[in-house]
C-alpha positions in Angstrom: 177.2 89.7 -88.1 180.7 88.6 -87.9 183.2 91.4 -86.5 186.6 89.6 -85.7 188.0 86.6 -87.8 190.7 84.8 -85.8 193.0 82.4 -87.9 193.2 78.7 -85.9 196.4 79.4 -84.0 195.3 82.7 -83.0 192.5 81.1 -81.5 193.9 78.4 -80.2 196.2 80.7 -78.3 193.8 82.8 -76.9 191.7 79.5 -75.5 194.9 78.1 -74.1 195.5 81.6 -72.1 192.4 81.0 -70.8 192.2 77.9 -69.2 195.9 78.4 -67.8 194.7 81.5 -66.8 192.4 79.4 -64.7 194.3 76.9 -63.6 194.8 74.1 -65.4 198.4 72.7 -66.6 200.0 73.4 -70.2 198.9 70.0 -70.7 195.4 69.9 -70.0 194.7 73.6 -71.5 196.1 72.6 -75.1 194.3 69.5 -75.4 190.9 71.2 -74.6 191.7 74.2 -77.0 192.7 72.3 -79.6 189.1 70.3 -79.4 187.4 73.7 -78.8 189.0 75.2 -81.9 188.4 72.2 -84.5 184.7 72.4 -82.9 184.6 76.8 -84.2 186.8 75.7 -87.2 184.1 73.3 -88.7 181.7 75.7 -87.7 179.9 73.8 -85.2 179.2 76.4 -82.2 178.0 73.9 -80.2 180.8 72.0 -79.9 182.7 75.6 -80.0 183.9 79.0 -77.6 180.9 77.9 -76.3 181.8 75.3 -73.9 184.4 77.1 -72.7 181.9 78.5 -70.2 180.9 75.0 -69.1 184.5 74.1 -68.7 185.4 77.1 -66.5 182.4 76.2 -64.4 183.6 72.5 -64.1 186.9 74.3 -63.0 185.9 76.8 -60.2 183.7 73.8 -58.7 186.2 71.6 -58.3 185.1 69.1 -60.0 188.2 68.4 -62.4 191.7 67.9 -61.5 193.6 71.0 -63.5 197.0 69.3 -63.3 195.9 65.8 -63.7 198.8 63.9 -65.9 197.0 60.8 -67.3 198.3 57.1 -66.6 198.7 54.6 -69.5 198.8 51.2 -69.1 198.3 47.9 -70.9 199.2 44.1 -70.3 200.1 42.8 -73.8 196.4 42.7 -74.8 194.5 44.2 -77.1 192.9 46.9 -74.4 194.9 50.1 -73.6 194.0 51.6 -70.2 194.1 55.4 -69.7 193.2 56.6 -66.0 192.7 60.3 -66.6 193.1 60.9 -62.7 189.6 63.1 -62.2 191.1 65.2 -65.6 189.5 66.6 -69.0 189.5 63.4 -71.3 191.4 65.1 -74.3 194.6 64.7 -72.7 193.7 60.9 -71.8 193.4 60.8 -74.8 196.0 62.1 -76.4 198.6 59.8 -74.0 197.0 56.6 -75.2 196.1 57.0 -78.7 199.5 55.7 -79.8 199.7 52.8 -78.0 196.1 52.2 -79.3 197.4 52.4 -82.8 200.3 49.9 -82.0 198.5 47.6 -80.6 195.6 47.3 -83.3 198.4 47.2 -86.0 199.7 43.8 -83.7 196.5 42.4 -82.8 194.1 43.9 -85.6 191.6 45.4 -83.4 192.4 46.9 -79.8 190.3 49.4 -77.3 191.0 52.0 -75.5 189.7 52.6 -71.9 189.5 55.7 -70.2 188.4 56.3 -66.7 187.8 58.5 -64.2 187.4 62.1 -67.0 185.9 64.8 -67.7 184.3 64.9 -70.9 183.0 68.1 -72.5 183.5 67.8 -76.0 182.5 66.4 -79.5 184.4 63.1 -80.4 185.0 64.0 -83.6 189.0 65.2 -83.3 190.0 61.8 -81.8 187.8 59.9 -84.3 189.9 61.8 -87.2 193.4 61.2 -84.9 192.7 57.7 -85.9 191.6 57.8 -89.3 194.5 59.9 -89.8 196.4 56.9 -88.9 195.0 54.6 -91.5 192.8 53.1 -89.1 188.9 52.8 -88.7 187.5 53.6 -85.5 184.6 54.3 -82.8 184.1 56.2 -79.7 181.7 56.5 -77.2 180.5 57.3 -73.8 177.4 58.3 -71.4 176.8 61.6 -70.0 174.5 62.8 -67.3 171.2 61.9 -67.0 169.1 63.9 -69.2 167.0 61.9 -71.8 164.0 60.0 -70.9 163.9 56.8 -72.8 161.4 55.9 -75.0 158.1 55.5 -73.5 159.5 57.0 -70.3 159.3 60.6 -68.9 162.2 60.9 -66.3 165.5 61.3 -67.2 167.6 58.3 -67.4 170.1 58.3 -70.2 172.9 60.6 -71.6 172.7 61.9 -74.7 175.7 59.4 -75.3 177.4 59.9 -78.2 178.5 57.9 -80.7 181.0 58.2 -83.8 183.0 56.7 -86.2 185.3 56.9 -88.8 186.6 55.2 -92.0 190.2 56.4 -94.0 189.8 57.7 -97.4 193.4 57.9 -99.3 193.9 61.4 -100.0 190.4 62.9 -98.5 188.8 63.6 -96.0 187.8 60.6 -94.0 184.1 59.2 -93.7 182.7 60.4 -90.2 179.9 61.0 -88.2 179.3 61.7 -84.7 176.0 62.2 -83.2 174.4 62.2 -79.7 171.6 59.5 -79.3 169.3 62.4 -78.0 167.5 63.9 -81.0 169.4 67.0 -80.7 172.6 67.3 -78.1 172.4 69.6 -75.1 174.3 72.2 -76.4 172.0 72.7 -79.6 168.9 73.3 -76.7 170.8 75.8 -74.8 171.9 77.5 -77.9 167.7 78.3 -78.7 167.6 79.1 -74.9 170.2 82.1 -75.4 168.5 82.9 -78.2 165.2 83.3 -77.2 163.9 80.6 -80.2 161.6 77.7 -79.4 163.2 74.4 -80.1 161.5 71.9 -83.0 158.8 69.7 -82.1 160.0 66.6 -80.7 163.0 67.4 -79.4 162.5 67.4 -75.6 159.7 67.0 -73.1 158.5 69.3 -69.9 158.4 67.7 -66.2 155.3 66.5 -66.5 156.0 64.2 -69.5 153.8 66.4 -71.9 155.6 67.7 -75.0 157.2 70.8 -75.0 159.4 73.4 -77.9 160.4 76.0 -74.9 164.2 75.5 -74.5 163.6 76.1 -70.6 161.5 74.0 -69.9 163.3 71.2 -71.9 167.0 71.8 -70.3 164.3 71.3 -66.4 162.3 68.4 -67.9 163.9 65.3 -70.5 164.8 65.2 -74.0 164.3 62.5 -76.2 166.4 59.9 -77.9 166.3 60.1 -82.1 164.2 57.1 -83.7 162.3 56.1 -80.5 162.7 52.8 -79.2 165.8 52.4 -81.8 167.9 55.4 -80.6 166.9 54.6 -76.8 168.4 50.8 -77.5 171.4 52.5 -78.9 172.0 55.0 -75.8 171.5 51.9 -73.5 174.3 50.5 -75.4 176.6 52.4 -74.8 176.0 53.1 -70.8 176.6 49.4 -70.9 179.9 49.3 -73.0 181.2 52.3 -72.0 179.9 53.0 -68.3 179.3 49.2 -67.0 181.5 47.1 -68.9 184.6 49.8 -68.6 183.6 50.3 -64.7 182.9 53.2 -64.4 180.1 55.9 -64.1 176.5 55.6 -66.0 174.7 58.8 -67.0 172.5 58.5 -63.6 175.7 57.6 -61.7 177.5 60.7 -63.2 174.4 62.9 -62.2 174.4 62.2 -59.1 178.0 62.4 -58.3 177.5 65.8 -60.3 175.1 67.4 -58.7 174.6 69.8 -61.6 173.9 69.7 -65.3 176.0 73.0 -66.1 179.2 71.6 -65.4 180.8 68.7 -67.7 179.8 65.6 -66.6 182.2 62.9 -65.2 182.7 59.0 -66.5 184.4 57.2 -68.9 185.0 56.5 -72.6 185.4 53.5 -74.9 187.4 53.5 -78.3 187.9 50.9 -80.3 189.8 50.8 -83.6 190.0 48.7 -86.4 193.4 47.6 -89.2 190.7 46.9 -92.1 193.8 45.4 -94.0 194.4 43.0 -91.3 190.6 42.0 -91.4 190.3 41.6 -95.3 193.5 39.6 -95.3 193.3 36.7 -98.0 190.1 38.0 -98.9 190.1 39.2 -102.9 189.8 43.1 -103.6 191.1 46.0 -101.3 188.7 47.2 -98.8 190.0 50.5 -99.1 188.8 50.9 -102.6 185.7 48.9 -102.4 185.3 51.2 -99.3 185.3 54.3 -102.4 182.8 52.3 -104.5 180.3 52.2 -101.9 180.7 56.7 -100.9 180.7 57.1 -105.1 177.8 55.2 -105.0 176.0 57.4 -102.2 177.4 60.5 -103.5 176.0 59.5 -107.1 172.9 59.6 -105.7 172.7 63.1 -104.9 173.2 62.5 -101.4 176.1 63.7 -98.9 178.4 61.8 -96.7 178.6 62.6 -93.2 180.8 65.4 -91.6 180.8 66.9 -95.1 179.7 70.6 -94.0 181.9 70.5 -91.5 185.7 69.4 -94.1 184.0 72.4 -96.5 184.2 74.8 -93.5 187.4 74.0 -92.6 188.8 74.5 -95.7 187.4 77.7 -96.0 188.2 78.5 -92.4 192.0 76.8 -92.5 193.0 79.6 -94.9 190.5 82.6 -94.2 190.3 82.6 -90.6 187.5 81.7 -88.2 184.4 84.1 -87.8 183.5 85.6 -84.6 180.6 88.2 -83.7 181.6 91.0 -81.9 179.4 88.7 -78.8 181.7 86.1 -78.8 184.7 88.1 -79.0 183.6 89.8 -76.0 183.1 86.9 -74.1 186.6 85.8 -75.1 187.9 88.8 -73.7 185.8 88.7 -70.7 187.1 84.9 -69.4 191.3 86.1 -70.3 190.5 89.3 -68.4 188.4 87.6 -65.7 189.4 84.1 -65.5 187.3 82.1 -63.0 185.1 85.2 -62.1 183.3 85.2 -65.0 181.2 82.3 -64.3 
């Protein structure tokens, strides 16, 4: 039931009073609001008010650096460096994203590093940031170890998401962004609040046998999607964006962690695309054979990615953002509270 509906900026005022309320700069608390907010906006609560908790966790531990001002640096290549400095990545990435955008408009295709963050969120927002530039993009990075990979019943992998993103001309772009774990982490401890048994599949128990009790999952592995394919994919990425970028794997970050309820620590990979300076001298405009191919899926019957999420955000841009009276209660509690409350 919803109680309270909260337009963006009221929300994203209250979540920035909170995190400077514990501790962390003006900086770092309206980059992580703003994520938080587009994550309740599109109405994903996974990727919502809910990690604020985790957040607030990673902060009393000491485990983040609250006033970290991130470092940008590049040598006249096509890679942009960010060091975060032991910070939340949405302000890394926020500092480099326009140097990113330069230098893939000069070179055609450039990369962002990051190193040394905190990463707690979806990677939707900065996927759009770039779209929103006219350029195509992907992001990705590990996590902590929790995912067995296929075949295997430990924990190894992340659940490591992935995204990317193409610019539509007057639309909303053509994302998607997904964890390589069947479901992510937060979707799990969502069914263990709520007391529902997760879908078969999803996750196994310590001793490698399958399990659908969200408890048992969150203290034994989940699984990557597609098998073998999505476990390929996940080892991807802990190569591109933990090994090749030097910095921490998913086991790496685990241990270094020493928890799995506080965000993890490592690094991220962007890399982003000027389609126009790819096509060029080629015949026809990839941007509008780009629209021939979604028609094409659309006329179909079928749906693009990330479209559930642009239809609740234009119904939640101009109507406000539900809240149950729960969650506005637990809003209340961390701005009353601060650090206590975890």
């Amino acid at each position: 039931m919803t109680d309270t509906t909260l337009s963006h900026d009221e929300l994203n005022e209250i979540v920035i009073r909170i995190f400077e309320g514990a501790g962390l700069s003006p900086l770092n608390a309206s980059a992580l609001a703003r994520v938080i907010v587009a994550g309740e906006g599109d109405a994903c609560k996974s990727h919502g008010i809910y990690r604020i908790e985790g957040c607030l966790r990673t902060i009393k531990a000491g485990k983040v650096t609250p006033d970290a001002v991130p470092q940008v640096s590049h040598d006249e290549s096509a890679i942009v460096r960010v060091n975060a400095g032991g910070g939340f990545s949405n302000a890394a990435f926020d500092a480099g994203a326009p140097l990113l955008a330069e230098r893939c408009r000069a070179t055609g295709i450039a990369a962002m590093v990051i190193n040394d963050c905190t990463h707690f969120a979806a990677l939707w927002p900065e996927i759009e940031a770039l779209t929103d530039m006219g350029l195509v993009a992907m992001a990705m990075c590990p996590s902590y170890a929790s995912v067995a990979p296929a075949g295997g019943t430990d924990p190894l992998m992340g659940t490591n998401p992935f995204a990317f993103g193409w610019p539509r001309a007057g639309g909303d772009p053509y994302v998607f962004d997904f964890a390589t774990s069947v479901a992510a982490r937060g979707e799990i401890e969502l069914h263990r609040r709520a007391g529902t048994p997760l879908p078969e599949g999803w996750a196994i128990a310590p001793d490698g046998s399958p399990t659908t009790d969200p408890v048992t999952a969150l203290a034994g592995a989940m699984l990557p999607f597609g098998g073998h394919k999505g476990s390929a994919i996940s080892t991807m990425i802990e190569l591109l964006a933990g090994v090749m970028i030097g910095d921490l794997t998913s086991p790496e970050a685990r241990d270094a962690l020493g928890s799995l309820s506080l965000a993890p620590a490592h690094g991220e990979l962007i890399i982003a695309f000027d389609p126009a300076r790819f096509a060029a001298g080629r015949p026809g405009d990839p941007m509008a054979r780009a629209e021939q191919l979604f028609e094409a899926i659309l006329g179909q019957g079928a749906r693009l990615p990330s479209q559930r999420r642009f239809k609740a955000r234009a119904e939640t841009l101009p109507e406000g953002i539900p809240l149950t009276a729960s969650e506005k209660k637990l809003l209340d509690q961390f701005l009353v509270q601060g650090l206590d409350a975890v």
